[in-house]
PADRENMI-590672 format. One record per residue (C-alpha): x, y, z; residue number from 1. Coordinates in Angstrom, 3 decimals, always signed. Layout:
REM residues N
+----------+----------+----------+-----+
!       xx !       yy !       zz !   k !
+----------+----------+----------+-----+
!        X !        Y !        Z ! NUM !
...
+----------+----------+----------+-----+
***
This chain:
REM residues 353
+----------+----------+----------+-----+
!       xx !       yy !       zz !   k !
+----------+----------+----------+-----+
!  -14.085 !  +11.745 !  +27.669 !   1 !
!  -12.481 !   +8.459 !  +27.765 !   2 !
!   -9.469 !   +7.898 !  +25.175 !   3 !
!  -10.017 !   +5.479 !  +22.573 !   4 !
!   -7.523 !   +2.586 !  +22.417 !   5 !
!   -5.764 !   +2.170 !  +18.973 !   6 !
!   -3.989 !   -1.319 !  +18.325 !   7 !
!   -1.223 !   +0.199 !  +16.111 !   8 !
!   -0.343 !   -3.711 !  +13.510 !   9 !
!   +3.287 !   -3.110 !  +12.033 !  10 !
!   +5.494 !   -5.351 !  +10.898 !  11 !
!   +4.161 !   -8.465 !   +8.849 !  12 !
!   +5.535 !  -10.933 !   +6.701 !  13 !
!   +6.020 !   -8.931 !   +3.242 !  14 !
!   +9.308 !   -7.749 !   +1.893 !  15 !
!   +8.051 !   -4.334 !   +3.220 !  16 !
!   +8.599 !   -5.238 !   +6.804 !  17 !
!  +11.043 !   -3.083 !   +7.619 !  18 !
!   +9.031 !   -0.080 !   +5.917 !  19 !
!   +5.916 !   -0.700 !   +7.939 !  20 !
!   +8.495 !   -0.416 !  +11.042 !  21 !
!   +9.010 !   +3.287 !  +10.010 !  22 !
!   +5.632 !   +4.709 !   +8.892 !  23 !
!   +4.301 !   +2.888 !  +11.843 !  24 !
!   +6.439 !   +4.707 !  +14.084 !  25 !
!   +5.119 !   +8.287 !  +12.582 !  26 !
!   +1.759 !   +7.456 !  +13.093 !  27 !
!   +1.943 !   +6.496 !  +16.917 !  28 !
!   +3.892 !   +9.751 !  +17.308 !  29 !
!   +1.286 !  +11.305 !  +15.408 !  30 !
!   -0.978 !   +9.531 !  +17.773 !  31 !
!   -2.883 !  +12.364 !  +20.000 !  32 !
!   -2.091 !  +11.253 !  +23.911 !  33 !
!   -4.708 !  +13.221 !  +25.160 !  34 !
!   -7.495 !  +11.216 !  +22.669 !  35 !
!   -5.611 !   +7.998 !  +22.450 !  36 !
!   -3.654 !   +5.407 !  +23.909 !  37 !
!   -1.413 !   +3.023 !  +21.462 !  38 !
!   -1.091 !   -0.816 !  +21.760 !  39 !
!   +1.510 !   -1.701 !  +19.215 !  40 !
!   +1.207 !   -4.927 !  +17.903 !  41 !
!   +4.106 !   -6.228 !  +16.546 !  42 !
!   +3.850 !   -9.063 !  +13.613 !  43 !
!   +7.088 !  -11.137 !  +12.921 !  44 !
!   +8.901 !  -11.862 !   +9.330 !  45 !
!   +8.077 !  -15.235 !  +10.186 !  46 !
!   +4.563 !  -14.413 !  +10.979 !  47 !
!   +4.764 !  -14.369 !  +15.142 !  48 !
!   +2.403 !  -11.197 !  +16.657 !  49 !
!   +4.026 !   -9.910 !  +19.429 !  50 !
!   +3.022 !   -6.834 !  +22.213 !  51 !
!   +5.389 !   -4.188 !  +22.575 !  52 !
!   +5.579 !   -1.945 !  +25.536 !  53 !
!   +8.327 !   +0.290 !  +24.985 !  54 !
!   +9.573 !   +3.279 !  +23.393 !  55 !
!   +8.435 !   +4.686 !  +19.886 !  56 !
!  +11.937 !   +5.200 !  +19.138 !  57 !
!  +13.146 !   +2.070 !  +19.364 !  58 !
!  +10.010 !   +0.636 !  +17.256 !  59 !
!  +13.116 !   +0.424 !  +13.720 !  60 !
!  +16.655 !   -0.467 !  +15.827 !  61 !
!  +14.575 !   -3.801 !  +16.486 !  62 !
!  +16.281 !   -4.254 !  +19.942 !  63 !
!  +13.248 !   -5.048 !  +22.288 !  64 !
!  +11.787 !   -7.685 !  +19.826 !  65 !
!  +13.360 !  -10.569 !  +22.194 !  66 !
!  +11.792 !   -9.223 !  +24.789 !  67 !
!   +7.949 !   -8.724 !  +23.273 !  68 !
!   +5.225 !  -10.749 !  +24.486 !  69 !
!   +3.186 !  -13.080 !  +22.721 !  70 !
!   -0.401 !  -11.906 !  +21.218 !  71 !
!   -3.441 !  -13.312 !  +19.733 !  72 !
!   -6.118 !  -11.126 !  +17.900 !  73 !
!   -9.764 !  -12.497 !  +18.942 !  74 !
!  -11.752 !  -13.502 !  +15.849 !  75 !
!  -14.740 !  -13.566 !  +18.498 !  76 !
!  -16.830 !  -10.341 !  +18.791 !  77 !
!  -17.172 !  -11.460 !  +22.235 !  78 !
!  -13.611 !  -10.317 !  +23.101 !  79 !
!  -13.181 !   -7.779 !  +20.560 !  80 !
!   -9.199 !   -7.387 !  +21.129 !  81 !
!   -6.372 !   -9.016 !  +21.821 !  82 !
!   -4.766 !  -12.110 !  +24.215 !  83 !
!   -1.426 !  -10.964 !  +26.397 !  84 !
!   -0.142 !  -14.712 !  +26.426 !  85 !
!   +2.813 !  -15.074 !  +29.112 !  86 !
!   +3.771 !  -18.615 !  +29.772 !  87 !
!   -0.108 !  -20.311 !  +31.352 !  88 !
!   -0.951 !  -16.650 !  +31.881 !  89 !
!   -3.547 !  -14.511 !  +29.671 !  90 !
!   -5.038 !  -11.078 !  +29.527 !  91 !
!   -7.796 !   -9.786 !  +27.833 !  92 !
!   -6.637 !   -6.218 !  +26.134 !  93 !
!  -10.294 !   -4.874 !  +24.601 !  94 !
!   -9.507 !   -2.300 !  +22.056 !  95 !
!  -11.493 !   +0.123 !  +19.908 !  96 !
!   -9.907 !   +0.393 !  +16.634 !  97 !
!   -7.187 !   -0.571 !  +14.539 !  98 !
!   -4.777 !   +0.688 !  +12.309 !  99 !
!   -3.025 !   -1.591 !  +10.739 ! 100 !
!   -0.054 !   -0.336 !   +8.926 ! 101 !
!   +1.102 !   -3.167 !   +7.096 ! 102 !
!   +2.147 !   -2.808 !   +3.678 ! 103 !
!   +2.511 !   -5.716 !   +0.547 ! 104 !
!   +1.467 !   -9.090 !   +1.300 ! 105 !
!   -0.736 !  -10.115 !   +4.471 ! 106 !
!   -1.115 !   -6.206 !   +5.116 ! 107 !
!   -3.284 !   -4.732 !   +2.537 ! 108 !
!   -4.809 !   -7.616 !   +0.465 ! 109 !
!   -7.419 !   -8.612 !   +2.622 ! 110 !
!   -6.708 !  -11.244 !   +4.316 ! 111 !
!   -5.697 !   -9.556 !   +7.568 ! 112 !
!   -9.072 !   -7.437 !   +6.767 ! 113 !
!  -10.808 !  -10.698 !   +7.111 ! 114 !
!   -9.561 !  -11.288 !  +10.637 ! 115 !
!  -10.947 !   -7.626 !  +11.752 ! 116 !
!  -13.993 !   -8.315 !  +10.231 ! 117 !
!  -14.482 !  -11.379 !  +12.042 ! 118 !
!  -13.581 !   -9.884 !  +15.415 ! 119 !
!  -15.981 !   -7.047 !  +14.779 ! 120 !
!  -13.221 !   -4.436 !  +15.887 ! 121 !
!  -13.790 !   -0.706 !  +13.626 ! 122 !
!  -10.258 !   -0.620 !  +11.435 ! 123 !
!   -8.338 !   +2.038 !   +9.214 ! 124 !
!   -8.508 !   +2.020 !   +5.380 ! 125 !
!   -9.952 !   -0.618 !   +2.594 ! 126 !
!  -12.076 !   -3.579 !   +3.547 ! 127 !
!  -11.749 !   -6.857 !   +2.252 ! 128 !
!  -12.959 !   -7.039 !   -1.648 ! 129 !
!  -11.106 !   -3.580 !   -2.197 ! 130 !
!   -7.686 !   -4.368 !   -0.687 ! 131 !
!   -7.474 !   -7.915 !   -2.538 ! 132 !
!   -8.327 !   -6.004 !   -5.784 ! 133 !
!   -5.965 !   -3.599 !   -5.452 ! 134 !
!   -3.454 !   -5.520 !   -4.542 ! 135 !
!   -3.567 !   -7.444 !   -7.284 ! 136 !
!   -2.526 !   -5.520 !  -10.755 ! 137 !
!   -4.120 !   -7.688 !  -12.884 ! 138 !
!   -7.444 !   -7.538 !  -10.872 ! 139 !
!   -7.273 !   -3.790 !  -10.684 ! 140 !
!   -6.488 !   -3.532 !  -14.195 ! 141 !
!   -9.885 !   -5.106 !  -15.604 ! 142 !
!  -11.898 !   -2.749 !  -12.901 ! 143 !
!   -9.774 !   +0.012 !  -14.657 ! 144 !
!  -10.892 !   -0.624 !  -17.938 ! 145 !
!  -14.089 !   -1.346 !  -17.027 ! 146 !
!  -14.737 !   +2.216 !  -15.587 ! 147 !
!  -13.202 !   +3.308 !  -18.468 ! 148 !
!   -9.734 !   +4.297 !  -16.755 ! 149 !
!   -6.831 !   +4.433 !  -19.558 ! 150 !
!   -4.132 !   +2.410 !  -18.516 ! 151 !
!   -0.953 !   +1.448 !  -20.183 ! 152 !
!   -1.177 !   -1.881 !  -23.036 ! 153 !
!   -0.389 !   -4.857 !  -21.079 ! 154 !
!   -0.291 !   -8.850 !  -21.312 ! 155 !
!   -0.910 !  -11.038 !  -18.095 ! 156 !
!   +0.277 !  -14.178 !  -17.938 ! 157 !
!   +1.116 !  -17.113 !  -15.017 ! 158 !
!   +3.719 !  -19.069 !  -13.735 ! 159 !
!   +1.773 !  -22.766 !  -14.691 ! 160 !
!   +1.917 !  -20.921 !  -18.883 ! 161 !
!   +5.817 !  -20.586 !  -18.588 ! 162 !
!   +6.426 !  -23.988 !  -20.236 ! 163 !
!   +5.222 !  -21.971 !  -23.159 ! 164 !
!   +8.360 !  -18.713 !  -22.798 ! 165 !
!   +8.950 !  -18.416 !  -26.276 ! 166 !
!   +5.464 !  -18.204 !  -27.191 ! 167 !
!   +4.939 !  -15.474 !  -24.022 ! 168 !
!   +7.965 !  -13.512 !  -25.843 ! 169 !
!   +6.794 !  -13.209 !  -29.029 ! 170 !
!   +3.643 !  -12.363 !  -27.739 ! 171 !
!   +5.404 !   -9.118 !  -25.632 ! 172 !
!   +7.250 !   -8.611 !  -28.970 ! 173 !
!   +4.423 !   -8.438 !  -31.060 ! 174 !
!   +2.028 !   -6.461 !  -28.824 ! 175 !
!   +3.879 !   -4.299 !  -26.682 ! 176 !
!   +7.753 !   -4.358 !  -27.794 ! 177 !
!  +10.845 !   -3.247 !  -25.743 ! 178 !
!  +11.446 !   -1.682 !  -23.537 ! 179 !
!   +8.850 !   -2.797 !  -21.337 ! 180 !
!   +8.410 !   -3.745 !  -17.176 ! 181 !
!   +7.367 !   -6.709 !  -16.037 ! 182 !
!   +6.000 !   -6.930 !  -12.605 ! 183 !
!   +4.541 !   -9.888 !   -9.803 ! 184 !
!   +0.686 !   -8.684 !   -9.471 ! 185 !
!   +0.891 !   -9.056 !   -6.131 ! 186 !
!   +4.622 !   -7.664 !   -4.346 ! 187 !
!   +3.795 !   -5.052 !   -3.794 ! 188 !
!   +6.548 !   -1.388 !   -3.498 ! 189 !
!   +8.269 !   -2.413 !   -6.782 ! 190 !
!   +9.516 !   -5.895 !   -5.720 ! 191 !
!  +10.508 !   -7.863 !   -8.392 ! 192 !
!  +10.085 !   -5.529 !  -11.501 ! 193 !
!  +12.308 !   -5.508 !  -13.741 ! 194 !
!  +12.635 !   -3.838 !  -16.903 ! 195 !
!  +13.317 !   -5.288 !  -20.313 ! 196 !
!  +15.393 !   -3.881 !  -23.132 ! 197 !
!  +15.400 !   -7.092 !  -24.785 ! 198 !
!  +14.438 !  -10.893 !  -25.589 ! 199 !
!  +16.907 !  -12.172 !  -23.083 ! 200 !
!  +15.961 !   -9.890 !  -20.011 ! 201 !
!  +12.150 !  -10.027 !  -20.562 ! 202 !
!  +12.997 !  -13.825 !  -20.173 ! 203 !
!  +14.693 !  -13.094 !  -17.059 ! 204 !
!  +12.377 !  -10.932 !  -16.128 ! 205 !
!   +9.474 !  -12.926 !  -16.512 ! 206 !
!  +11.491 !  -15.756 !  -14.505 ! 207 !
!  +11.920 !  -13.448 !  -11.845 ! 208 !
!   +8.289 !  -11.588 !  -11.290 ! 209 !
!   +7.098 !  -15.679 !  -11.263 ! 210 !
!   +9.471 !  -15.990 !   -8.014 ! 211 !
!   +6.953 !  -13.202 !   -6.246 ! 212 !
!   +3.885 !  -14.156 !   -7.376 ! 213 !
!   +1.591 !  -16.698 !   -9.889 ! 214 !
!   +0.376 !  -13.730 !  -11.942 ! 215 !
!   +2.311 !  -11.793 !  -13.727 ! 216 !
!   +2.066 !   -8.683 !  -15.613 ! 217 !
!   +3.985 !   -7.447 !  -18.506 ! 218 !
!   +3.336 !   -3.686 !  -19.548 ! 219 !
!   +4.674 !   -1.050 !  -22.156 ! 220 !
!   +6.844 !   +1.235 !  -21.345 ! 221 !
!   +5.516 !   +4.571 !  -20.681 ! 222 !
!   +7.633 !   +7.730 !  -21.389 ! 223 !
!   +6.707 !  +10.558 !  -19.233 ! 224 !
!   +6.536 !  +12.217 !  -15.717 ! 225 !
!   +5.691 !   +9.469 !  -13.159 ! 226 !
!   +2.834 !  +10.889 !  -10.473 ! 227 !
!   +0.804 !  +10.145 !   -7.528 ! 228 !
!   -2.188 !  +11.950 !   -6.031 ! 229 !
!   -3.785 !  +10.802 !   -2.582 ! 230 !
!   -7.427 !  +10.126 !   -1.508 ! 231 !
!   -8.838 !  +10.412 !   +1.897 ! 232 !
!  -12.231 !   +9.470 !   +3.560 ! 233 !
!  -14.798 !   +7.110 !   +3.031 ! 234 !
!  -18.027 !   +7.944 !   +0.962 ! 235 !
!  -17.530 !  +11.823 !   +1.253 ! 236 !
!  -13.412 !  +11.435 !   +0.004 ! 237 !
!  -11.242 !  +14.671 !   -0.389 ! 238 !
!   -8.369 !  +14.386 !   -3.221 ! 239 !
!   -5.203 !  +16.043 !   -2.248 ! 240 !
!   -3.186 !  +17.531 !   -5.694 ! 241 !
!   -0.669 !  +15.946 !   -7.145 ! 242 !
!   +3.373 !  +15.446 !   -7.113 ! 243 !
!   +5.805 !  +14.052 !   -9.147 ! 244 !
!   +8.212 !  +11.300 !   -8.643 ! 245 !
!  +11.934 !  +12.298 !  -10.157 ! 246 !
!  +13.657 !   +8.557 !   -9.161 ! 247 !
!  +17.170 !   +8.529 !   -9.666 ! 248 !
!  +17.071 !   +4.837 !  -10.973 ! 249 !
!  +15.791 !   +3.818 !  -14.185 ! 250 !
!  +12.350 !   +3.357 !  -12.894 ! 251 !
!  +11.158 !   +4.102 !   -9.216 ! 252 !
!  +12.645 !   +0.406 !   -7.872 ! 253 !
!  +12.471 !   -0.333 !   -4.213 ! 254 !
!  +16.342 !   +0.383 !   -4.131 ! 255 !
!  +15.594 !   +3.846 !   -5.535 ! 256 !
!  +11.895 !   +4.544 !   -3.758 ! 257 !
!  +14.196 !   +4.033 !   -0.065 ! 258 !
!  +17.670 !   +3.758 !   -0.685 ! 259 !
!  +19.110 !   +6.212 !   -2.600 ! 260 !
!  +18.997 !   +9.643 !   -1.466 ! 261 !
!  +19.032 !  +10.995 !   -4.991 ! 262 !
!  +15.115 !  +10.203 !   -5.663 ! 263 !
!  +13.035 !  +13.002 !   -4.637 ! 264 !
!   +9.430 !  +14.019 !   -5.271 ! 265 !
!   +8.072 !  +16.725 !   -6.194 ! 266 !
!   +5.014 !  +18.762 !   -4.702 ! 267 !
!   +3.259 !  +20.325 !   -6.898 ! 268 !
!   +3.883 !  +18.665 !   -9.951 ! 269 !
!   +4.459 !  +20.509 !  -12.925 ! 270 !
!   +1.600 !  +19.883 !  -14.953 ! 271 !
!   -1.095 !  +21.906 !  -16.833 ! 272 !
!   -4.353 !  +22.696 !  -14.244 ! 273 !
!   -6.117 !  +20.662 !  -16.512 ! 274 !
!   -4.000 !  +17.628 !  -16.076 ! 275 !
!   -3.662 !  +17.888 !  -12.403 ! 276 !
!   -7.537 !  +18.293 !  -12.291 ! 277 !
!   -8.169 !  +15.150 !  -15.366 ! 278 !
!   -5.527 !  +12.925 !  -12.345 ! 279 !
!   -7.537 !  +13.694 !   -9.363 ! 280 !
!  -10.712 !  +12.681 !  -11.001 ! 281 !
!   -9.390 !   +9.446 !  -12.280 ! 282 !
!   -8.309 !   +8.843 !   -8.403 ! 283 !
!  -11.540 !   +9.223 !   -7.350 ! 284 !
!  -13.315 !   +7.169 !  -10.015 ! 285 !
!  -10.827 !   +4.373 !   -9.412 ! 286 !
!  -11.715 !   +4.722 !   -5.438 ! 287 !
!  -14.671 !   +4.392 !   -5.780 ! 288 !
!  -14.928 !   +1.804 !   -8.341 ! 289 !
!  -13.154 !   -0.353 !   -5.753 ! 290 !
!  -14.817 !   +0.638 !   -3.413 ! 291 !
!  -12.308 !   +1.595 !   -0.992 ! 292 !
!  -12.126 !   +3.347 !   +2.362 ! 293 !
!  -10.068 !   +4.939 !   +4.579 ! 294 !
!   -6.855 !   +6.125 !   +2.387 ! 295 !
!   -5.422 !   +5.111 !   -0.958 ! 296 !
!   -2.089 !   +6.502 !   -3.032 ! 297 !
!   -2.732 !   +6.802 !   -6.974 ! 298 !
!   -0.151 !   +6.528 !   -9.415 ! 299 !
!   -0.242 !   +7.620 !  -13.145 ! 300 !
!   +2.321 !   +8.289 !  -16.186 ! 301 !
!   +1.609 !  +11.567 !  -17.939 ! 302 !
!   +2.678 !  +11.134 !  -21.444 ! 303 !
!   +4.855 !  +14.474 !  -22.859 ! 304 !
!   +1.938 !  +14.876 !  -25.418 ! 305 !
!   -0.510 !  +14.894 !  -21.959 ! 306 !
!   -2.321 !  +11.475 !  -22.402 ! 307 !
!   -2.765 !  +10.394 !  -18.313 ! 308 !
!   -1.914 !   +6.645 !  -18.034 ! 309 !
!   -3.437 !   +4.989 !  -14.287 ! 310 !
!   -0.723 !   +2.170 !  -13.453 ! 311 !
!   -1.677 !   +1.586 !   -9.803 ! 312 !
!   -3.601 !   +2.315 !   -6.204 ! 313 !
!   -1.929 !   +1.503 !   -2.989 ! 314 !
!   -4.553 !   +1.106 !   -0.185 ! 315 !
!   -1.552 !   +1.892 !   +2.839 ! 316 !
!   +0.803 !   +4.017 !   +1.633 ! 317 !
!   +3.698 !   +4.633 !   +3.554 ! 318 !
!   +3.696 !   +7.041 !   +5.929 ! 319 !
!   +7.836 !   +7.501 !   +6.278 ! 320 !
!   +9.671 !  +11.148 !   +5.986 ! 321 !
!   +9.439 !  +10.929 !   +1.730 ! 322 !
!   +6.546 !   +9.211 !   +1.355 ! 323 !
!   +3.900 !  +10.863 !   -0.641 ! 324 !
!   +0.714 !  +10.241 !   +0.592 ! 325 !
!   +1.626 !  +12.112 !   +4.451 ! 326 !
!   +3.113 !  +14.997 !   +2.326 ! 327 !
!   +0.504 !  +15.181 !   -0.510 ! 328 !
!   -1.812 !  +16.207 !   +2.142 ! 329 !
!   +0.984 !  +18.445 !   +4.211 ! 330 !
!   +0.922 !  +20.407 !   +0.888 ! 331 !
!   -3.472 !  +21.057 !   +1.386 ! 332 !
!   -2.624 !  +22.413 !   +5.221 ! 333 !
!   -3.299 !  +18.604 !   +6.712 ! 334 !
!   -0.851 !  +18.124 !   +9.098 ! 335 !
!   -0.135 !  +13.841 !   +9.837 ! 336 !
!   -1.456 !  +14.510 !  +13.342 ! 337 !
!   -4.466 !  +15.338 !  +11.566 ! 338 !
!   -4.022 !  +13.056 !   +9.041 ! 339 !
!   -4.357 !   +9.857 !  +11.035 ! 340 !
!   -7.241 !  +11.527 !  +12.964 ! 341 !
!   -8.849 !  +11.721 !  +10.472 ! 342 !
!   -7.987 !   +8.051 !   +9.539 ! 343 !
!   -9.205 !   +6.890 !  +13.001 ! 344 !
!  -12.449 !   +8.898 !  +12.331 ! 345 !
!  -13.182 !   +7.202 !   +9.188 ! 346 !
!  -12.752 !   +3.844 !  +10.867 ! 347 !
!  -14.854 !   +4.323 !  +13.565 ! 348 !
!  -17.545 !   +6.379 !  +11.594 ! 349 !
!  -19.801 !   +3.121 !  +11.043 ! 350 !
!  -20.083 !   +3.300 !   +7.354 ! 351 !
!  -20.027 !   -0.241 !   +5.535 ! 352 !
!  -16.823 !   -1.476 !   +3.343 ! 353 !
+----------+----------+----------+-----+
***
């Protein structure tokens, strides 16, 4: 049997680049040689796609990048692959799926989807519709309560209303209070939350979340255990259990989620049966509702009196040595060889996004 050639995307444009370096290095080691063989595609911070032939390992240090060759992805299903471009000199490089493991902007809102749809090349996780709506926490959050999903009381507003601050403040005041987070709908890995004690820093707040995106979302704060389940598959999806983030910030910031060696999670979570069982439902109905494929984190609050609160879906979780999703599923027996087997499977499997 022939192997199947996997164009590994990494990289990107987001403020996750250097995150996608890492998980994208654990899945082309988790890679089988005997059933694949790995192109990795390398996209720029300035938005450049590159072909790297070289070691895994070096994939993070960054020290072949000057080196890399220029790429094109075909939008034609004529070519279905890629364009080696040296100097007047191109090669076709067909491949037969794709795993893109971008995260945050240009990775898993859709619009790189759109490209792979267009070339008519098979590719990991959440097609177009479902990785725009995810993305976006404002989008997601109307699907939520729509499916009848509790989620925490929120207000969304945008940066063209911010001639109107005070009246945005007394609004927060009024319906949700302090503390409370305010987030960009659209960073992506915590960029650009902050949260607010007071008048002054939801103002800064507010200010800030506007530099990351248009939308932006102001929540309540949520006492409780923060937690995250993981989904796998397409139609037929399996729902690993559940773990528990213990962040040693004030709130699981990007600082905390990769920098500081104090946050840690927890597999399982302590939680009642019941809970863990009430979670792994909601992940599915909130899947589904979004219609997504391929993989997908959840993330809820449980409330010390038990209430489950969804706050988001990621539709490519990191796969880096403390990221949940890889170790959710470590926890059911599924090693990440298996894991992005699996993955690969789904892609290729023909079922519609």
């Amino acid at each position: 049997m022939s192997k199947k050639v996997v164009a590994v995307i990494f990289g990107g444009k987001s403020s996750e680049h250097d995150i996608s370096k890492i998980s994208a290095t654990t899945v082309m080691r988790n890679l089988s040689q005997d059933k694949y063989r790995v192109i990795p595609i390398y996209i720029t911070k300035t938005g450049e796609w590159k072909l790297y032939d070289g070691s895994v390992d070096n994939i993070v240090n960054g020290s072949w990048e000057k080196y890399a060759v220029s790429c094109i992805l075909s939008p034609s299903t004529e070519h279905k692959g890629f364009f080696r471009i040296v100097g007047d000199k191109i090669k076709s490089i067909p491949v037969d799926v794709i795993f893109p493991v971008l995260h945050g902007k240009g990775g898993e809102d859709g619009s790189i989807q759109g490209l792979f749809e267009m070339s008519g090349i098979p590719y990991v996780g959440c097609g177009v519709l479902s990785s725009a709506a995810a993305m976006d926490k404002a989008y997601t959050k109307i699907i939520a309560s729509h499916v009848g999903i509790p989620q925490a009381k929120h207000i969304t507003t945008y940066r063209h209303e911010l001639d109107n601050m005070e009246k945005i403040l007394d609004k927060t005041e009024k319906k949700l209070g302090y503390p409370c987070f305010i987030k960009p709908s659209r960073a992506g890995s915590s960029v650009g939350v902050t949260k607010a004690e007071n008048r002054e820093q939801a103002k800064k707040g507010i200010l800030l979340a506007a530099e990351n995106d248009k939308t932006i979302i102001i929540e309540e704060y949520i006492a409780g255990h923060e937690v995250e389940t993981a989904v796998l598959g397409n139609l037929d999806i399996q729902i690993a259990g559940v773990g528990e983030i213990l962040a040693a910030d004030e709130f699981y910031s990007y600082d905390a989620k990769y920098n500081n060696a104090k946050s840690r999670t927890v597999i399982p979570a302590a939680l009642p049966a019941e809970t863990v069982e009430k979670i792994r439902k909601y992940a599915a109905k909130i899947y589904k509702a979004l219609d997504c494929r391929g993989l997908s984190r959840v993330d809820f609050f449980v409330r010390e009196n038990g209430d489950i609160i969804f706050n988001e879906i990621n539709t490519m979780p990191g796969f880096t040595s403390i990221s949940m999703y890889p170790m959710l599923f470590e926890h059911e027996g599924i090693s990440t060889s298996e894991l992005v087997d699996r993955l690969i499977e789904a892609a290729l499997s023909g079922e519609e996004r």
